[in-house]
N, C-alpha and C positions, 0 to 999 in steps of 0.2 A: 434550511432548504430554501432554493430560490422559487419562488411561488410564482414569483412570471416566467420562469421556465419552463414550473410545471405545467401554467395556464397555458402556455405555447405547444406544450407535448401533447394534451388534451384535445387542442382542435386541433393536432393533425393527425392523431388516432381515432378521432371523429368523423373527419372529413373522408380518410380511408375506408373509413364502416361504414357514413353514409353511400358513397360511390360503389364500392363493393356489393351492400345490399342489392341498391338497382341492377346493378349486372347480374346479381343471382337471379331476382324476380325475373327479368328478362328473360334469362336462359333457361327457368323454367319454364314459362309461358310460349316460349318459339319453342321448347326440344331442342335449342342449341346446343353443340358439342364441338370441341376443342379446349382453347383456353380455359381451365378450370380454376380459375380465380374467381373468386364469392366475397363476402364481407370480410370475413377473418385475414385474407392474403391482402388483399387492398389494404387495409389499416395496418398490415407488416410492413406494405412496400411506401406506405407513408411514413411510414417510425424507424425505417429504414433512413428513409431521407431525412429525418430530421436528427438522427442519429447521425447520419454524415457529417453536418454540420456543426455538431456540437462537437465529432470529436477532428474537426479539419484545423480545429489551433492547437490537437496535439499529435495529427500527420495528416498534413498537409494530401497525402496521395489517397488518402480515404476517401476525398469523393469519386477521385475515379480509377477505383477497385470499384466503388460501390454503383457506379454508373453502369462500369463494365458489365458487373454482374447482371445488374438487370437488365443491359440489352441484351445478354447471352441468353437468359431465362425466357426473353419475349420472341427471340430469332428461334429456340427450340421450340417455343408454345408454336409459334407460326409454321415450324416447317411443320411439325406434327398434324395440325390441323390440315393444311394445306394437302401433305401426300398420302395420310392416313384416311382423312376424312371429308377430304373434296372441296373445303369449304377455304375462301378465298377474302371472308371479312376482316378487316385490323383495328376494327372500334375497341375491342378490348384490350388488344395490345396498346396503342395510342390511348388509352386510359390510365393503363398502369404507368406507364410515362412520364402524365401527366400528376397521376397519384402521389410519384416519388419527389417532382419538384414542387408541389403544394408541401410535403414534407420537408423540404429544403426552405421553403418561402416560411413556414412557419418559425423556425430557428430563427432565420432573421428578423425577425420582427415585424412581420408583412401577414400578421393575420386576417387583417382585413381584407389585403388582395386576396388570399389566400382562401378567403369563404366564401366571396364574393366568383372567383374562377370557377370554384367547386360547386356554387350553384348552378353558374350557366354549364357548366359541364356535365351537372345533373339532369338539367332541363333537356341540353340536346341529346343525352343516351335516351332520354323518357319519350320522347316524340319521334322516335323511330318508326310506327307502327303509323300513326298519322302520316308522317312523311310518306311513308309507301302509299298508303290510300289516293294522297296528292297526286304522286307519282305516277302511279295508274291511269289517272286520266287526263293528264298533259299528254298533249298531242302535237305533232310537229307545229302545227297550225298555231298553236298558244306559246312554242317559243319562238317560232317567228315574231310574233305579237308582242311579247316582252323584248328579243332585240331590237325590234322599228322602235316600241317608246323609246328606249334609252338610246339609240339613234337620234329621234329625232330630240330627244332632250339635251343630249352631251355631243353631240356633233354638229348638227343641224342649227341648233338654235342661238350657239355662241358666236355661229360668223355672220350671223346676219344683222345689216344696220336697223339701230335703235333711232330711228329717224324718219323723216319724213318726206317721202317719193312719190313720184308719177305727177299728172297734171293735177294744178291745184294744191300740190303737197298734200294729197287724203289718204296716203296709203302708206303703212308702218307695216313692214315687215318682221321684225322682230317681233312688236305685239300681237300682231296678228297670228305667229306660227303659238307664240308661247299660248295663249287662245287655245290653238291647236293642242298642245300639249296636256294642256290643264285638263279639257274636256276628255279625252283621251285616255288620260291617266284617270279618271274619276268612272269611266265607263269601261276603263281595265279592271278597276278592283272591283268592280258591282259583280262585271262576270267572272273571276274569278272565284267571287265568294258563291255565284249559284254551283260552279262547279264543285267546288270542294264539299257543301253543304247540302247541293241536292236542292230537288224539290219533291220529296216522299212523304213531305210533313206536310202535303197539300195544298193547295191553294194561297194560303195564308203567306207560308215562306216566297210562294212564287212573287206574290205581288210585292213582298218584303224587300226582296233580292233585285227582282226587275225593276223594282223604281227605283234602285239605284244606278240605269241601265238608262229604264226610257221610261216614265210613266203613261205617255202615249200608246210604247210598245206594247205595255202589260194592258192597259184598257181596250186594244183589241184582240189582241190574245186570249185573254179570258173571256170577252163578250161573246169572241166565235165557240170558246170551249163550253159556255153557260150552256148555247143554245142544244148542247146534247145530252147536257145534265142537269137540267131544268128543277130536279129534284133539290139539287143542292143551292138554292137561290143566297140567303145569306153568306154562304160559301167565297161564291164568288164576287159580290157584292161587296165582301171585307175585303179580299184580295184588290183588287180594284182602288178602293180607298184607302187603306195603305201604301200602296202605291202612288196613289198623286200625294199621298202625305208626306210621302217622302219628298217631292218636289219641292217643297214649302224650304227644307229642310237643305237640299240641293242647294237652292237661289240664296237662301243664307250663308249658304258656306260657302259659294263663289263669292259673295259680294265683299264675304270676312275677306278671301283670299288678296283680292285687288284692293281694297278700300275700305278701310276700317268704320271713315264716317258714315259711308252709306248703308253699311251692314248697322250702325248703331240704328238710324234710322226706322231702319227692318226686321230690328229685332225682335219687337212687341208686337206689331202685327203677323209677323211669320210665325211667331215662337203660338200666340196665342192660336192660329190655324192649325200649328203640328199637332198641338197638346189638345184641340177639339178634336182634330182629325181622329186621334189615336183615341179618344173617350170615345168615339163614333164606332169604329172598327170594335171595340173593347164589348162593346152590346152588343153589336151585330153579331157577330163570332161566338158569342155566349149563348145566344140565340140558336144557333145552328145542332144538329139533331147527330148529323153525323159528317164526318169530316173527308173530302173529298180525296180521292184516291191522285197517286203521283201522275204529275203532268210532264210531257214532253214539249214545252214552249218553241217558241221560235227568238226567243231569245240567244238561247242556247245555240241556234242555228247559225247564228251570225258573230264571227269575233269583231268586236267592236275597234280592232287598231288593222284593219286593213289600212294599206295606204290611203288608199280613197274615201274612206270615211275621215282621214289627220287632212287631207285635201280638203274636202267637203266643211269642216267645220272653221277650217280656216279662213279657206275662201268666204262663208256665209258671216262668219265676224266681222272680215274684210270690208267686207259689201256694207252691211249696217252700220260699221262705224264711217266710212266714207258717207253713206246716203243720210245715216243723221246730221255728219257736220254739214252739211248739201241744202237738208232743211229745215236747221235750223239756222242758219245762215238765210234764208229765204221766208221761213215762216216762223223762226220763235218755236217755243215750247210746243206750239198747237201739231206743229211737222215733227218732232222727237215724239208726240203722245199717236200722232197716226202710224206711225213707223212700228212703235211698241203693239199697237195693236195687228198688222197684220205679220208681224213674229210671230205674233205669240199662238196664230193660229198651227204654226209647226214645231216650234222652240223658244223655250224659255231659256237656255241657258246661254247662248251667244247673244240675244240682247240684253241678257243681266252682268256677265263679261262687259258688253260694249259700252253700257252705260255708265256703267262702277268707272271703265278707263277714262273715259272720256272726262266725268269727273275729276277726275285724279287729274288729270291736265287740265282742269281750269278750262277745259272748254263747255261745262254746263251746269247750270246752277245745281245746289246738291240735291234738293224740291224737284225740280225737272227730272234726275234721273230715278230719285226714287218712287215719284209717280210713275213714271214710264216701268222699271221693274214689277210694279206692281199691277198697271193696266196689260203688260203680256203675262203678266198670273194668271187674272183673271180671265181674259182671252183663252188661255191655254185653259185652264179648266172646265169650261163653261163646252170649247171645242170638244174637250174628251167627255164630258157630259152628252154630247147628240151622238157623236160615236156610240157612246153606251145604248142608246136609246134606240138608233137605226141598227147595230148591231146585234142589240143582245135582248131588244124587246122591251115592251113598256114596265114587266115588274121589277125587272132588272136595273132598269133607269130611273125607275122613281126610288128604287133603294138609293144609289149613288145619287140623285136629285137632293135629299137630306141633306148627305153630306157636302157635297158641293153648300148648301146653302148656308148650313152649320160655321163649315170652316173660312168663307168668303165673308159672314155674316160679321166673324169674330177677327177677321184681318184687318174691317174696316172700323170694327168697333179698337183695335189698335191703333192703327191709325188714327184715327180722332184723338185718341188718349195720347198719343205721342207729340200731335201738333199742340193739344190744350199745354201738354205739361213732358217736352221733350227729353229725351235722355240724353246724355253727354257723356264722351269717354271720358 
């Protein structure tokens, strides 16, 4: 007996009963009807196909009789469903399909493709019920949003010059839209994910989700929402703090994006802020009594790939990286670290972009930009600190006051660490 035959006929009677399985659970779980293929048919019309193939060196036209067959079998399955029983889906027909040539791929000796298909094949029948969920709440508004990114990422961005325009030569267009893009696309998935995920888990998730949005946005958002549920003070206190923790987290991952060195730089003091931050939030929240009911933010309110916002952050990239080379050209370092700070009273991420770039071109020491990264951190936390404070009242400030001090405490104690004894890729 040939034994790697046999191992070949095994996973594609396998593979048929695993896919068949799912389809049944499926169609018990929905009450679907039509197509009555289950585990047992699925690993026939696999063994089928690999049956084809073992005997296509003793006629040649057996695979297609046996092709035939089963699209005759899937055109009855279909009409049946379709006129009998109203229903107009063809996943399980395109499964069985799919069944019969993973049994053909088995014979040849393409197991590996063959289990490797049958999983992803698996995965996408299984996330059906997910997918609707999705579904649901995509709104014309979010696929507009998903066509402008890919707009402005595959049309927009490749015709435009990688070079140097205007007076003075301060203005890249190209860098400046990809800017755009980056931000954009990083502020597409944050909202995405509140959508899909919700915010029914409270407070917690909201600041979760929204820092990856706007940490600003979330710190007034929740400050106005504290002040009507005053009851839930660690609540929102955690939400809030994970939220800028995210920031931390943000600024490292753009900096990877553009600039490897400068991200090295940032690592130890970002990484050591995230990891307080999250100890900070981990007590707080642990502390809390009872957990606050689902919130309707204004996050939510606003899709974050309007034209005007891919405008807005390009243009504000724009700006910063002309008006840094402007003064530092005129003042040295001292004019890049004033620049850094009144950024950072609106945004950290277009001058952690600007500076990362500008590096990368050798037009700033690597020191100059990672101070500068780090003095619009601290600016920006420090801003959303009195936010918290005139917003949401002094208990509420002095909780996030902690943390602010916690995780700015532990940035600079990175930073020291990294000058004494620097990291290197």
């Amino acid at each position: 007996m040939d034994y790697v035959l046999v191992k070949s006929l095994l996973i594609a009677v396998l593979l048929g009963f695993a896919i068949g399985l799912q389809r049944t659970m499926s169609h018990l779980y929905s009450n679907d009807v039509g197509f009555a293929a289950g585990s047992r048919t699925f690993a026939l019309i696999s063994l089928l196909g690999f049956m084809s193939g073992w005997m296509y060196q003793f006629a040649p036209s057996i695979i297609v009789v046996a092709s035939a067959s089963i699209a005759g079998i899937i055109i009855l399955s279909y009409y049946m469903k379709s006129i009998h029983y109203k229903k107009m889906g063809m996943t399980s027909q395109i499964a069985a399909i799919i069944t019969y040539l993973l049994g053909l791929m088995a014979y040849f000796h393409l197991e590996q493709y063959a289990v490797f298909i049958g999983v992803i094949m698996i995965v996408l029948l299984d996330i059906k019920p997910r997918l609707q969920r999705i579904e649901k709440n995509i709104t014309p508004t979010d696929l507009n949003a998903s066509i402008l990114l890919l707009a402005m990422t595959f049309l927009i961005l490749p015709i435009l010059p990688d070079e140097m325009i205007g007076p003075y030569k301060l203005f890249n267009p190209y860098k400046t839209w990809l800017m755009a893009v980056i931000i954009a696309a990083i502020s597409f998935v944050g909202y995405i994910a509140i959508k899909i995920l919700g915010n029914k888990q409270g407070v917690l998730l909201t600041g979760l989700f929204g820092g990856l949005i706007s940490s600003t946005a979330v710190s007034i958002s929740l400050s106005k929402m504290y002040t009507a549920q005053k009851e839930y003070l660690n609540n929102y206190a955690a939400g809030i703090a994970i939220a800028c923790t995210l920031m931390y987290l943000r600024v490292l991952f753009e900096a990877l994006v553009i600039n490897m060195e400068v991200a090295w730089h940032l690592l130890l003091p970002y990484t050591l802020a995230a990891l307080s931050g999250f100890a900070y939030v981990y007590i707080i929240y642990k502390q809390a009594t009872q957990t606050a009911p689902g919130i309707q933010n204004e996050i939510l309110n606003k899709n974050p790939l309007q034209l005007s916002e891919a405008i807005k952050f390009g243009i504000l990239f724009g700006v910063i990286y002309g008006a840094i080379t402007i003064v530092k050209q005129g003042y040295g370092d001292i004019g890049v670290y004033i620049v850094s700070s009144f950024s950072g009273i609106t945004d950290v991420d277009a001058i952690t972009l600007s500076l990362s770039q500008l590096e990368a071109d050798n037009k700033l020491p690597i020191l100059t930009a990672v101070n500068g990264i780090i003095i619009a951190s601290v600016v920006n936390t420090y801003v959303k600190l009195g936010i918290v404070f005139w917003m949401g009242g002094r208990k509420l400030g002095i909780r996030v006051l902690w943390f602010v001090l916690l995780t700015t405490g532990m940035m600079g104690a990175g930073l020291w660490i990294d000058t004494v004894l620097p990291l290197t890729p």
